[in-house]
C-alpha positions as CSV (number, residue, x, y, z in Angstrom):
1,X,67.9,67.3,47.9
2,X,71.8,66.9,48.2
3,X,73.4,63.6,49.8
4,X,73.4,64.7,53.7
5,X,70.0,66.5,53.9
6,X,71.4,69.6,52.1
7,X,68.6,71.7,49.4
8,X,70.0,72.4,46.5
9,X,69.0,76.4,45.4
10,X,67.8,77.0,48.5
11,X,65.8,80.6,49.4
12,X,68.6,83.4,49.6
13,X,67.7,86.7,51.9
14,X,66.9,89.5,49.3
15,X,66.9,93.0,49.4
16,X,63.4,94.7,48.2
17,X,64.3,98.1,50.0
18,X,65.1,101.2,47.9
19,X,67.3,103.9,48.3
20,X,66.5,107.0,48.9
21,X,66.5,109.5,45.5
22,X,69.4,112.0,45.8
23,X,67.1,115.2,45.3
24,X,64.7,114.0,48.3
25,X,68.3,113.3,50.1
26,X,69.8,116.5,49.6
27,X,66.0,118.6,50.4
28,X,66.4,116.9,53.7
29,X,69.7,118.1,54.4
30,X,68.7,121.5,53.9
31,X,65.7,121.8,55.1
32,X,67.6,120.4,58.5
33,X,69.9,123.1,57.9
34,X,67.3,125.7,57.2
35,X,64.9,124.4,60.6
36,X,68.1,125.1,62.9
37,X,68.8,128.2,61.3
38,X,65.5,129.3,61.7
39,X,65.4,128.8,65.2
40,X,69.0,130.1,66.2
41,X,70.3,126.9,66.7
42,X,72.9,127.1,63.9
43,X,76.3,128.9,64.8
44,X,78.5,129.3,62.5
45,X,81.9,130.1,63.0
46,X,85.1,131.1,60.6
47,X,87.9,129.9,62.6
48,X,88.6,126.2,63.2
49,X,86.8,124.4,66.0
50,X,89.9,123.1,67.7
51,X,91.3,123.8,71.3
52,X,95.2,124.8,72.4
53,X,95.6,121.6,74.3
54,X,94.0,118.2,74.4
55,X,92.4,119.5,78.4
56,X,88.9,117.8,79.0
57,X,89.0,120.5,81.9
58,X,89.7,123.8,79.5
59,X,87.1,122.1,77.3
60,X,84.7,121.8,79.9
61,X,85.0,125.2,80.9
62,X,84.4,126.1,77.2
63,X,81.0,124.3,77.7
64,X,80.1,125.3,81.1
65,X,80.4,129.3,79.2
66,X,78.7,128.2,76.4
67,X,75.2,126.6,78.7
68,X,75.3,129.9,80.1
69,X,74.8,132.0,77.0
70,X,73.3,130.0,74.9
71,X,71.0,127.6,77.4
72,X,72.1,124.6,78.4
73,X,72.2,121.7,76.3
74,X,75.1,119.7,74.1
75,X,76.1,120.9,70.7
76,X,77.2,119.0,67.8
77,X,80.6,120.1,66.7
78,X,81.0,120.2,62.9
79,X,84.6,120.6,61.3
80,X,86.3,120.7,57.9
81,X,88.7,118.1,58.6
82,X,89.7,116.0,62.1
83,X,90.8,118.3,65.1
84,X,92.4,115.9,67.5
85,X,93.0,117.8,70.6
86,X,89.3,118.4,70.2
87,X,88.6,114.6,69.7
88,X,90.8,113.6,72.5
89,X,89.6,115.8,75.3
90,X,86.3,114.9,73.9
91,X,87.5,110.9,74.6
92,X,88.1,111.9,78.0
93,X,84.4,113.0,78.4
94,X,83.0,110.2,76.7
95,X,81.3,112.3,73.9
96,X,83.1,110.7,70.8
97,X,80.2,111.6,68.5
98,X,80.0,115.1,69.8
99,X,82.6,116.5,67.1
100,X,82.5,115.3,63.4
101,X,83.6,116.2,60.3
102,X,81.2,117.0,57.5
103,X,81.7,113.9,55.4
104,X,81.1,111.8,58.8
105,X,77.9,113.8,59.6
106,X,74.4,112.7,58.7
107,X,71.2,114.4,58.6
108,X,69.8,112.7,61.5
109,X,73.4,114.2,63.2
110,X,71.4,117.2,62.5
111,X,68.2,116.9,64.5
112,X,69.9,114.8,67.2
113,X,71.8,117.4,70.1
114,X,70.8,120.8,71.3
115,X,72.7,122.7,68.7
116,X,75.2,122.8,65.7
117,X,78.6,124.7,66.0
118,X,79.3,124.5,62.5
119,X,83.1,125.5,60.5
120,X,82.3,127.9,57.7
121,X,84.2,125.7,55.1
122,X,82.6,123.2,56.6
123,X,78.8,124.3,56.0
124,X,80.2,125.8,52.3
125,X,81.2,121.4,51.7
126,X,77.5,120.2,52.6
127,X,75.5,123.1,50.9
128,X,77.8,122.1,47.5
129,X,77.4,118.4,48.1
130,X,74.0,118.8,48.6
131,X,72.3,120.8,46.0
132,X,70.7,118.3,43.6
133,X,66.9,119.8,44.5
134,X,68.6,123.1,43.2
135,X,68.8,121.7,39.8
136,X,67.3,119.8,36.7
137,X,70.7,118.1,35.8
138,X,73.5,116.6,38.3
139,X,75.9,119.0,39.5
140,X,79.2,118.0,40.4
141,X,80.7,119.7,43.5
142,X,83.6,122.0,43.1
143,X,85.6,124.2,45.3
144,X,85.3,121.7,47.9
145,X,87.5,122.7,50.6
146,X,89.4,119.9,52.0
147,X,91.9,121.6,54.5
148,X,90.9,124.5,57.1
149,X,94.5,124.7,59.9
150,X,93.2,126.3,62.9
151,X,95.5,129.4,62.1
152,X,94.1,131.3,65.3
153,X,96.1,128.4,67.4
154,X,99.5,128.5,65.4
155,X,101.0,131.5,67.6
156,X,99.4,130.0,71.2
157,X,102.6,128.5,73.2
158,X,102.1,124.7,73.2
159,X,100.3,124.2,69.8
160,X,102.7,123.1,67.7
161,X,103.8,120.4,70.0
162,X,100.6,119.8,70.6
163,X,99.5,118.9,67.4
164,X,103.3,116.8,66.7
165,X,101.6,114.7,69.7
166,X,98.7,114.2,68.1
167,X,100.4,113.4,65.1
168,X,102.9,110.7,66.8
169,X,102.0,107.2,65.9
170,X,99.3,105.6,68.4
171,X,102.1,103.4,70.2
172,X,104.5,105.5,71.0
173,X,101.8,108.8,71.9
174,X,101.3,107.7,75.3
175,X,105.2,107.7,76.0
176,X,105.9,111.1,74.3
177,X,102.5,112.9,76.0
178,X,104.7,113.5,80.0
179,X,107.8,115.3,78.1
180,X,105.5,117.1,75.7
181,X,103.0,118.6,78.6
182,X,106.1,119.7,80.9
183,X,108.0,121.1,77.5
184,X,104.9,123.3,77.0
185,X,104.2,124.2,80.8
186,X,108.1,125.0,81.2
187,X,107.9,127.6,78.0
188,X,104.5,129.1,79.6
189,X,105.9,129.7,82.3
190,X,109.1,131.5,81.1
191,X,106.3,133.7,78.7
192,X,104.6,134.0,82.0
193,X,107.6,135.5,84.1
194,X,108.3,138.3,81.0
195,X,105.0,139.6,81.6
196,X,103.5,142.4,83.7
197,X,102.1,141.0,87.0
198,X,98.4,143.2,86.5
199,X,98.5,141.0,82.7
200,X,95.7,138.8,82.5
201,X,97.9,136.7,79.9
202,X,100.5,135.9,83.0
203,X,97.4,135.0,85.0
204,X,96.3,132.4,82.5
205,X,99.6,131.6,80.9
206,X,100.4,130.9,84.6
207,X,97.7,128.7,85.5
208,X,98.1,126.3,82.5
209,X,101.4,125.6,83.2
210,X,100.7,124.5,86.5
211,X,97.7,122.1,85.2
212,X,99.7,121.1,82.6
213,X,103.0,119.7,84.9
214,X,99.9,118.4,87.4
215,X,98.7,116.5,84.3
216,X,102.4,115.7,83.2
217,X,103.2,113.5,87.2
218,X,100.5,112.1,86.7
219,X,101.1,110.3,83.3
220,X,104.6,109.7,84.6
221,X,103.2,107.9,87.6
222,X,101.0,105.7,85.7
223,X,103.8,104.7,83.5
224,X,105.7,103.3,86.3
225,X,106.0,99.3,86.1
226,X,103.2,97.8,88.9
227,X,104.5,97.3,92.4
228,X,102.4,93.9,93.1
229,X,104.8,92.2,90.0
230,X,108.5,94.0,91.1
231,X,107.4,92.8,94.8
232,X,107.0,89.4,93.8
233,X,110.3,89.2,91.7
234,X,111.7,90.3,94.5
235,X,110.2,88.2,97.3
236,X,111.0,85.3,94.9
237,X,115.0,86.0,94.2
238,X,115.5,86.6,98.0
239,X,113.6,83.6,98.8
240,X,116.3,81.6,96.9
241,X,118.9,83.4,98.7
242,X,117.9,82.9,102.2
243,X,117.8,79.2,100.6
244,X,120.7,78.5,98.9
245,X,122.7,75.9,100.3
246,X,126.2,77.0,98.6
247,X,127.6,79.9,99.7
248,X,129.4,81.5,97.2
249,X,126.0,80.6,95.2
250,X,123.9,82.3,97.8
251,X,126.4,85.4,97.4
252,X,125.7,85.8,94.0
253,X,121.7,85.0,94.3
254,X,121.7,87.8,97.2
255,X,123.4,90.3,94.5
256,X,120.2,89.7,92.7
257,X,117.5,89.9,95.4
258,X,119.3,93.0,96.3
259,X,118.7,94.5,92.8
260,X,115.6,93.7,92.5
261,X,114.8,94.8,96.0
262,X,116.3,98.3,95.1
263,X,113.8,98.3,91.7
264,X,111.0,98.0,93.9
265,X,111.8,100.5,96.5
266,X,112.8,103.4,93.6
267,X,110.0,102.5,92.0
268,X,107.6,103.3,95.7
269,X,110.1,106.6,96.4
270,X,108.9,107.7,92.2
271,X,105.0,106.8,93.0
272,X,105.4,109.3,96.5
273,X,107.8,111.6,94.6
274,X,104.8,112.1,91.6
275,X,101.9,112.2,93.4
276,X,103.4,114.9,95.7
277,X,104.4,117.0,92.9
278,X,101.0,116.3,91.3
279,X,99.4,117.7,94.1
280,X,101.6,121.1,94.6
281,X,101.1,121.9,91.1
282,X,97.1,121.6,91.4
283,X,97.4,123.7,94.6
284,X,99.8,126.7,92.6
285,X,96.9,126.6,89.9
286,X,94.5,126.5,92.6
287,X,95.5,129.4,94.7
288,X,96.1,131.5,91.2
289,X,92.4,131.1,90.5
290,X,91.9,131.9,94.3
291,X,90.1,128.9,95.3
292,X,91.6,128.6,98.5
293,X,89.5,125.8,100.2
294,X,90.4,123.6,97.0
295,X,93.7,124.3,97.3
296,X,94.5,123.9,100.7
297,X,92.7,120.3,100.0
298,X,95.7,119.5,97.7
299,X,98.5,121.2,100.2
300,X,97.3,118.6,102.6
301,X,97.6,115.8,100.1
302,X,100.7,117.0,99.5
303,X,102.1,117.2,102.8
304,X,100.8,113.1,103.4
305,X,102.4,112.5,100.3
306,X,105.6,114.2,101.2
307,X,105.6,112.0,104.1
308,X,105.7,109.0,102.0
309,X,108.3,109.9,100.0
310,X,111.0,110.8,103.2
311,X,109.8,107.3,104.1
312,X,110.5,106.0,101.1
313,X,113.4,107.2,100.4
314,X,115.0,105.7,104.0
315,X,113.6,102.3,103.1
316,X,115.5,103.1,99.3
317,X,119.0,103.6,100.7
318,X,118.5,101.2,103.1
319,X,118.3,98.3,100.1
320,X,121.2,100.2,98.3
321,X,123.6,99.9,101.2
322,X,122.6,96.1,101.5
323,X,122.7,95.7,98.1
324,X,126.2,97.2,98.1
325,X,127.1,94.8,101.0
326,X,125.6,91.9,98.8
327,X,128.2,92.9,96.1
328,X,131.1,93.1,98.3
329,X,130.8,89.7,99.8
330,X,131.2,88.1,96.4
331,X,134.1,90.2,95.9
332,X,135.8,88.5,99.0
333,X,134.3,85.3,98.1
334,X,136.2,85.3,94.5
335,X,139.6,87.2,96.1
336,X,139.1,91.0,95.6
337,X,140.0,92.4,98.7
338,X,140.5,95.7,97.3
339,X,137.6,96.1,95.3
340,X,135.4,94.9,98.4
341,X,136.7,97.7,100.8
342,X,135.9,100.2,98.1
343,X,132.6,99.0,97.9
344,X,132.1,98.9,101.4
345,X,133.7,102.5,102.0
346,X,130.0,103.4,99.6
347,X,128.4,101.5,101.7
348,X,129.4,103.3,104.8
349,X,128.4,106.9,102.9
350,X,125.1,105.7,102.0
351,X,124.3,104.5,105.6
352,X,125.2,108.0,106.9
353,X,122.7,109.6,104.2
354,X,120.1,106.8,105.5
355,X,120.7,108.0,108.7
356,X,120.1,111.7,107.8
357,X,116.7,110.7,106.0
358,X,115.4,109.1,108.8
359,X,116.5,112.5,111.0
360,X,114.5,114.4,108.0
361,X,111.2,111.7,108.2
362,X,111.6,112.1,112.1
363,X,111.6,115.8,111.9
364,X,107.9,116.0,110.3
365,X,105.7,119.0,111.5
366,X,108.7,121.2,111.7
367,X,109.3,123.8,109.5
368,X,111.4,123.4,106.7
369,X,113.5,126.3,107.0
370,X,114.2,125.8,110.6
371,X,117.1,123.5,110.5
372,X,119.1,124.0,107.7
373,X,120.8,120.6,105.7
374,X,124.3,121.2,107.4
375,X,122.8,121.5,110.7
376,X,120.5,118.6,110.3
377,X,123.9,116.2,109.4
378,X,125.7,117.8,112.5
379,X,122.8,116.7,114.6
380,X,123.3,113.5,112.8
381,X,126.6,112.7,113.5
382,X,126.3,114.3,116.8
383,X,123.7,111.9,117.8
384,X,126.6,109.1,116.5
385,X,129.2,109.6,118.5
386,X,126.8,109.9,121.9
């Protein structure tokens, strides 16, 4: 006994299990191999098992096609080396361990899913890692093929950015992902617009540019700073304002409210501005597929959001024109005549162009080509001067 009720040499957990011989290791993994073979469940394939873009939707589609053929039921994916775009869009559809390489894979991997979709080099690693039960003496593995580039991919538009995405560090993917998606939709389309309108590339060259710009407002949208904390910084700063008991002081703290004010709104008139741009890309996609019902779904999302954003963008110059006002009453307060009237002469433009998106908000459920933008200001200042 030790001095505090401790045991000196007390029991320690031990290990009695065994491992498992290599030869009776390696007969299992081909007698997995052999059993899925046997029954048609192993395909093997000679080009890389990776996808053009990292879509959960294209992938999807490639699954949906495959169920049909082949019976429905998930495969295990088994590669040379990591495929990313394959990983991600598998990420997206929570089915992590549906894709591994050959050194992550285990023979329980094996028995586990529906099916193995299996890389060439990848089956030609496990067959020469595992051939011990072939022999009296250990063999040591050679020819082990380490890389396998998906060279089928190299000449489809969008792969090599693609794959410099994937390649990005982790913190700054997220950021690059919007200019990368609209960079590769832009370039589709241009290959798109070369080609014969009977082509079926154009059709599907065509479609994934529209997904892909879809996919693009989207990230951008979620990437915009939340509304709740640039409302509150604003609701604070002009809360000091209204109370500021020195003028000059309550100039200056009005500059600010004002600034943060116009954060907030751009911020709203981006949200409207993305989501409605979101939605008319789906719709494009959706009416080159002809799934018309779908698509007019999105049209009308598009048209409510298109309505935000005239909204919006009044309620946007509104707090630039006041914030503009803010700016010039500190000028007078500290002397600068001058510079206040210039500042107040862009105040005065930017009420007239808050004027003429109100008319344009107003003038909802018209169409858009019946007034023209020169005919809309006339009206505009017409209205004015009545």
């Amino acid at each position: 006994m030790l001095r505090g009720g401790g045991v000196s040499h007390g029991p320690k957990p031990r290990d009695f299990s065994t491992g498992l011989q290599k030869k009776v290791y390696d007969l299992a993994w081909r007698t997995a191999l052999s059993y899925r073979f046997r029954k048609g469940e192993l395909i093997i394939v000679d080009n890389a098992i990776e996808i053009e873009s990292p879509s959960h939707r294209l992938l999807k589609h490639i699954f949906d096609l495959h169920d049909r053929e082949r019976g429905r039921g998930r495969s295990l994916l088994v590669t040379t080396q990591n495929r990313p775009l394959l990983e991600q869009a598998l990420e997206k559809m929570d089915r992590r361990r549906q894709a591994l390489t050959w050194e992550e894979v285990d023979v329980k991997d094996l028995l586990e899913l529906s099916r193995i979709i299996i890389e060439r080099s990848a089956l030609r690693n496990i067959l020469l890692s595992h051939q011990e039960d072939l022999t009296h003496s250990s063999l040591r593995p050679t020819g082990i093929t380490r890389s396998a580039p998906p060279a089928h991919l190299e000449s489809i538009l969008g792969w090599s950015e693609f794959r410099a995405l994937m390649n990005a560090p982790a913190s700054v993917r997220d950021s690059m992902r919007p200019d990368a998606y609209e960079s590769v939709a832009y370039s589709r389309w241009q290959r798109a617009e070369s080609l014969p309108s009977d082509s079926p590339e154009k059709h599907t060259l065509t479609i994934s540019a529209y997904e892909l710009l879809a996919e693009a407002k989207d990230l951008r949208r979620a990437q915009l700073p939340p509304l709740s904390y640039l409302e509150n910084d604003f609701e604070e700063k002009d809360s000091i304002a209204v109370f500021h008991k020195d003028p000059m002081g309550a100039a200056e703290a009005a500059v600010e409210a004002g600034e943060a004010q116009v954060k907030y709104r751009e911020t709203i008139h981006q949200q409207h501005e993305l989501l409605a741009q979101a939605a008319e890309h789906r719709r494009d996609a959706l009416r080159w597929q002809e799934q018309h019902e779908l698509a007019e779904e999105q049209e009308n999302l598009a048209g409510d959001a298109r309505t935000d954003v005239a909204e919006a963008k009044v309620e946007l110059l509104r707090a630039q024109k006041e914030l503009l006002l803010a700016k010039a009453q500190v000028c007078r307060n500290n002397g600068k005549q001058r510079q206040a009237e210039k500042i107040e002469e862009k105040a005065k433009a930017l009420e007239e162009e808050e004027e003429l998106a109100a008319a344009e908000r107003d003038s909802v459920g018209l169409p858009k080509d019946d007034l023209t933008e020169d005919e809309l200001r006339n009206e505009v200042l017409g209205k004015k001067k009545e």
